[in-house]
N, C-alpha and C positions, 0 to 999 in steps of 0.2 A: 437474436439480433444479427448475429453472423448472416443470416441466408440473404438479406436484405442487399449484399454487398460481396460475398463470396467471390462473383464472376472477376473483382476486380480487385481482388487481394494483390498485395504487394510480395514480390520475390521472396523478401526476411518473413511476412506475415504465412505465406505457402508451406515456406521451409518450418519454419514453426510449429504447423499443425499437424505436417505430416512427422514432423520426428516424432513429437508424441503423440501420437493418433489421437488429436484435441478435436476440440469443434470451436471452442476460442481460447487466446492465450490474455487474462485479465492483469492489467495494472489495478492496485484497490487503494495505491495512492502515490495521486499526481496533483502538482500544481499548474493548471494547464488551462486557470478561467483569466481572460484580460481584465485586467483593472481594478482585482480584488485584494489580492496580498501580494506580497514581497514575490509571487510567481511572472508570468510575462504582463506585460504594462498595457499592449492595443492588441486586437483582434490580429492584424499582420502575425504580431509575437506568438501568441496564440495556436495559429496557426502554424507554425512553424515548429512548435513543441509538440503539437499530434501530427507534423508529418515526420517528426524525429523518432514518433515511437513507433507508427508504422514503419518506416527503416530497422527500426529495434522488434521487431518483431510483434509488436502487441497488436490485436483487434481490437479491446474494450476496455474501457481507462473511467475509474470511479474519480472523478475530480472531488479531490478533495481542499480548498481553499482554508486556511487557520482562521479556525474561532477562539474566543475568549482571547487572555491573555492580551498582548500587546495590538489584538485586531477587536477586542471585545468592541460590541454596539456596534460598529463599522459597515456590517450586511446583514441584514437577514436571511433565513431558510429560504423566503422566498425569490429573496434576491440571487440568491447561486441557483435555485432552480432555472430563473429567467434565462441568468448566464450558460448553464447549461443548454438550454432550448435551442438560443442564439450561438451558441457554437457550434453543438449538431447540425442545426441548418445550417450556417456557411461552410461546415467540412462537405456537406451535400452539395453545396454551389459547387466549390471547387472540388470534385471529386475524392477526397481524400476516405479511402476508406476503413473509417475508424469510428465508434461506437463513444459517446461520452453519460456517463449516468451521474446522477449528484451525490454527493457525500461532504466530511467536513474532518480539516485533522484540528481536533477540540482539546486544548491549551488544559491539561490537568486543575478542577476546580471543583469546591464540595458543594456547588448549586448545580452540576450537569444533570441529577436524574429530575431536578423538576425541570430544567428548561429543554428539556426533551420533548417532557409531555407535553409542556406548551409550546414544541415546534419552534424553538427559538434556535434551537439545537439542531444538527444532523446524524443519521445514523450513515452507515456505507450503505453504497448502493440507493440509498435514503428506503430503506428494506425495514425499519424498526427490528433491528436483530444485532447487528454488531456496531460499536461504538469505540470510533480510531482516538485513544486518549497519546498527547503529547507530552512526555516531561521537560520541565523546564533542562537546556543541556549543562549548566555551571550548575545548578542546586539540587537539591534529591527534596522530595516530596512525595511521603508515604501514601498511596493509591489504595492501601489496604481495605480503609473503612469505604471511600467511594464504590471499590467494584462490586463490594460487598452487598451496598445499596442496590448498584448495577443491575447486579443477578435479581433480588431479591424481586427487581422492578421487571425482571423478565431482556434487560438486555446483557449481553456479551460484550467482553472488554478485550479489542484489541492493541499493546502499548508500541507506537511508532518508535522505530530509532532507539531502541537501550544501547546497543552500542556505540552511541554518539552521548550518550550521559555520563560525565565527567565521576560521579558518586561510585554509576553500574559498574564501569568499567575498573576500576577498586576493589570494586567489594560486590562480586556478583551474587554472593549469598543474600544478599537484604533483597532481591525478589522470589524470593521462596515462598513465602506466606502470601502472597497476590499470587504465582504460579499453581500453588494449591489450592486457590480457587477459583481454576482455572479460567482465567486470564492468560492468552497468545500475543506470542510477540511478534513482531515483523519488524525484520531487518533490511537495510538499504541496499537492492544490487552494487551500487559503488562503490560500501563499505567494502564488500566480499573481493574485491580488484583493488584493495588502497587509495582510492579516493580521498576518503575523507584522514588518511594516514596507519598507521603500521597500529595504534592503542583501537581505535576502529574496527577495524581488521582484523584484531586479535579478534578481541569481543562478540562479531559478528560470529567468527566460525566457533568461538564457545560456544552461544546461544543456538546454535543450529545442530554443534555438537552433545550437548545434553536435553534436545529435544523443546527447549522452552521456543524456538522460532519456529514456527511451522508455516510462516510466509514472507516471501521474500517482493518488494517490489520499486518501485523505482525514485518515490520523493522526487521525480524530476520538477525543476524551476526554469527550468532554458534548453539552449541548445549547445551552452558552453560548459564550464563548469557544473554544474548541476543538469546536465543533459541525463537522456536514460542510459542505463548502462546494462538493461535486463541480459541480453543475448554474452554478452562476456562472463556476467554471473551463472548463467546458467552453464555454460561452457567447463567454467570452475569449480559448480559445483558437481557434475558428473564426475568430471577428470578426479577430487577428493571423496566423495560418497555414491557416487555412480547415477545412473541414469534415473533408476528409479527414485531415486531422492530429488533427485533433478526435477523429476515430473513429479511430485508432493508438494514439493514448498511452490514451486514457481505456476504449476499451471493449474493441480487439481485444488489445491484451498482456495487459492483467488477468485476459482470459476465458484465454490461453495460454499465463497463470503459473497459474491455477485448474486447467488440463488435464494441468500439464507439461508444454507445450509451448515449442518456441524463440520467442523474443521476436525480434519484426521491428523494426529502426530506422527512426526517424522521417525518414531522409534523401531527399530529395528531394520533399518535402509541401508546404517553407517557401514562403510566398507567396504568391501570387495563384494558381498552376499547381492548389497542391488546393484552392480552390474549387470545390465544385458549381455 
């Protein structure tokens, strides 16, 4: 996807790929299609949120728009495909060089492995391989038996945001039994800078600290508050686990949920050891 657009990378997108000798740096989830969810509202907005992640260093950004839950029936798979199409092409109009693929953050629910199959559903990357599930953030709701299905069906469960669940952040033990079968978590760059507050934040460096995060990306919705915040996260997480940690969660899982590929654990990075 990269070569298509390389000549005209942006400064943060350059600096990016040469610190970690990348060949792209992957968001695997953003809110970043107009007119679909609680993400930007017109095509302008839109826009405005992938040339914000280009400034934040990203090339390639899985839009992921909320299914089920409070957006259920509202779009179909094919309908965010569209949207995607039609972003891609006007980031091409206007020069903006930045890559947009389909995906879906899918609202925790015990009908996701059939409406998968019937394509009612999205995977990341829309790859049939991994599957970004959301917990509600005020209630806890046991995932156990769905990922269970998940695997059994041949997809991977990745859980958006634990660190913004009111239950997790409590009681980080009750994802144990979902971690062991293995189920990946992905934690919000802005959690990792206090964003979303100090219980957030905690939580975040738990889950990245005992290994359950092994991807970090950006949930952007704007360009304000909920803007991206990848390039500061990654900054933090060098400066506490080092560089090569840095380059695990942030650039090599992302690009190997973008591939369908298996996701590597962050274990044994912590500390001084992955330092460059």
């Amino acid at each position: 996807m990269i070569s298509a657009i390389e000549n005209r990378l942006s400064a943060a997108q350059h600096e990016r790929l040469t610190r970690f000798r990348a060949t792209q740096c992957v968001d695997i989830h953003c809110h970043c299609l107009p007119g679909l969810d609680d993400g930007p509202a017109t095509m302008d907005h839109a826009l405005a949120v992938c040339r914000a992640l280009v400034a934040d260093g990203v090339t390639a950004v899985v839009a992921t728009p909320h299914q089920l839950g409070r957006f259920d029936g509202q779009f179909t798979s094919q309908d965010i495909r569209r949207a995607v199409a039609d972003l891609n092409s006007a980031l091409a109009a206007e020069g903006v060089p930045l890559t947009v693929v389909p995906g879906a953050d899918v609202r925790i629910d015990e009908r996701i492995p059939r409406l998968l199959e019937a394509d009612r559903v999205l995977t990341l990357a829309d790859g049939g391989e991994y599957v970004l599930l959301e917990l509600p953030h005020d209630t806890f709701i046991n995932p156990y038996a769905l990922v269970g299905e998940l695997a059994a069906r041949g997809f991977k469960a990745i859980i958006s945001h634990p660190e913004r669940n009111a239950f997790l952040t409590r009681q980080p033990q009750a994802a144990s039994g979902w971690l062991a079968r293995g189920v990946w978590f992905q934690v919000t760059a802005a959690s990792l800078v206090g964003d979303f507050g100090p219980a957030a934040e905690r939580a975040a460096w738990h889950w990245l600290a005992t290994h359950a995060a092994a991807l970090v990306a950006t949930d952007a919705h704007d360009t304000d508050f909920r803007r991206p915040r990848m390039s500061a996260a990654i900054d933090r997480i060098a400066e506490r686990l080092g560089h090569v940690a840095a380059r695990r969660v942030c650039i090599e899982n992302p690009l190997r949920v973008l591939a369908g590929e298996g996701i590597s654990p962050l274990a044994g990075f912590a500390g001084a050891g992955g330092r460059e």
